[in-house]
C-alpha positions, 0 to 999 in steps of 0.5 A, spaced: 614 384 727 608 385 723 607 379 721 608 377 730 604 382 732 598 381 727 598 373 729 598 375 737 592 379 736 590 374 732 591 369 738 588 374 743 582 376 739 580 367 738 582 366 746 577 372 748 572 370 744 572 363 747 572 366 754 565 370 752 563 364 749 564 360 755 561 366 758 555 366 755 554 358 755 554 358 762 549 364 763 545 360 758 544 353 761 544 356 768 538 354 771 535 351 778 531 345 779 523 347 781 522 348 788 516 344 791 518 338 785 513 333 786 518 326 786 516 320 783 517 314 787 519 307 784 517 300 785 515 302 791 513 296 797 507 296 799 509 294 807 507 300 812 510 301 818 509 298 824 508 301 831 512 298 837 518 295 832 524 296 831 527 299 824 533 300 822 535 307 818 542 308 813 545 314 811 551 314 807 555 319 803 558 316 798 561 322 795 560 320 788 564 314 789 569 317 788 573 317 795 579 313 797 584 314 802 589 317 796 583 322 794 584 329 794 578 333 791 580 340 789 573 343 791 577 340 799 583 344 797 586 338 793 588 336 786 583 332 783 576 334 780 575 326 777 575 319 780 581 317 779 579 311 773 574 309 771 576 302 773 578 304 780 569 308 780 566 301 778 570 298 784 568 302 788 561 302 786 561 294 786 563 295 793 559 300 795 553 296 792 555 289 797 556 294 802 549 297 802 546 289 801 549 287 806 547 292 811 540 292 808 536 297 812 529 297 812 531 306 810 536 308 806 539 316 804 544 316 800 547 322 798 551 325 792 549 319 787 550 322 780 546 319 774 551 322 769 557 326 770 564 327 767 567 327 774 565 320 774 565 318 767 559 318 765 557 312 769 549 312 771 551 311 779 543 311 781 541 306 776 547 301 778 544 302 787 537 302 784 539 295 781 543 292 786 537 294 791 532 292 787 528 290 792 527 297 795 523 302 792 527 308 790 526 316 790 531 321 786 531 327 788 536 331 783 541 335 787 544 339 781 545 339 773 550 344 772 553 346 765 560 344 765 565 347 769 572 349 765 576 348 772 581 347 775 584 347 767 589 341 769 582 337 769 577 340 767 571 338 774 566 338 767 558 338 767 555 333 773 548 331 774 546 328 781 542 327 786 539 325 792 537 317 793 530 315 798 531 308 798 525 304 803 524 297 804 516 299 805 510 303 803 514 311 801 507 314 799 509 320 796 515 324 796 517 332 794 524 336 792 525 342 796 530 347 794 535 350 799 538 357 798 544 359 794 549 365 793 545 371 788 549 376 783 553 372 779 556 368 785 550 363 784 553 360 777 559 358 782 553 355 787 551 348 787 543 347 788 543 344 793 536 342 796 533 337 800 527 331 799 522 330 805 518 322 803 511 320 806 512 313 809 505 310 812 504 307 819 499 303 821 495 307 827 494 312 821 501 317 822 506 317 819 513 317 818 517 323 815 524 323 812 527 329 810 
């Protein structure tokens, strides 16, 4: 009996000292993206607006690439924190690529793009839209950069870096991060940083064009 309750304590004792580990890492890397970041704009064109001209402008939430009609995410009330292969992810990256080169609008915003994430294999979702789109200048504003997250615990969500991707056909001059509100106390460790990017687009009478 000894012996049981000794390797029992023993037990406790190793999941405990996990817990307070995970704990203490997750304090540790916590942290916020800057607020006002000053965004790099990439392979920008040098075509300005026009006035009196029609434009074409895209917004597309692509939900990681990760949504199908038999996907369910836990943080949605479902089961899943992953896509659901890795395979299945390159599919409908390629199909989201085609779909976006087709429509070819003259602005593209697209939301929860991930650079690198355990939910989406750590596949570079920005750099495979940027290349299929390369035409188009681009701005990536990073959303979040969590640490890895042990929920739920039948597939741990893990960690994820994403962002926000400003794509344009023409002139986008300057471009910043701006920070939106989270959760205080230890709730915000459960808070994804969410955030907003505004770019400046010239027009030729002098104005110019803001996207937020």
């Amino acid at each position: 009996m000894k012996r049981l309750l000794k390797i029992l304590g023993i037990a406790v004792l190793v999941v405990l000292v996990a817990v307070v580990a995970y704990v203490a890492y997750v304090l540790i890397d916590y942290h916020r993206v800057p607020d006002n970041q000053s965004l790099t704009v990439e392979h920008a064109p040098q075509t300005a607006l026009e006035t009196e001209t029609e434009y074409q402008l895209m917004t597309f939430n692509m939900g990681f690439g990760a949504y199908e009609p038999d996907f369910d995410f836990f943080m949605d009330g479902g089961t899943r924190s992953w896509a659901i292969s890795k395979e299945r992810l390159t599919q409908n990256l390629d199909a989201i690529g085609t779909m976006l080169t087709d429509e070819s609008p003259d602005l593209l915003l697209v939301q929860e793009v991930d650079e690198s994430g355990t939910r989406t294999y750590h596949l570079n979702e920005r750099q495979l839209l940027t290349d299929r789109l390369s035409g188009y200048g681009a701005v990536w504003a990073e959303n979040w950069d969590s640490p890895f997250l042990m929920y739920p615990l039948t597939q741990p969500h893990g960690a994820s870096r994403s962002c926000l991707l400003t794509m344009a056909g023409l002139h986008v001059t300057s471009a910043v991060r701006r920070s939106l509100p989270v959760e205080t106390g230890f709730t915000k460790l459960l808070d994804l940083d969410r955030c907003y990017s505004v770019a400046r687009v010239p027009v030729e009478n002098g104005h110019e064009l803001v996207l937020y």
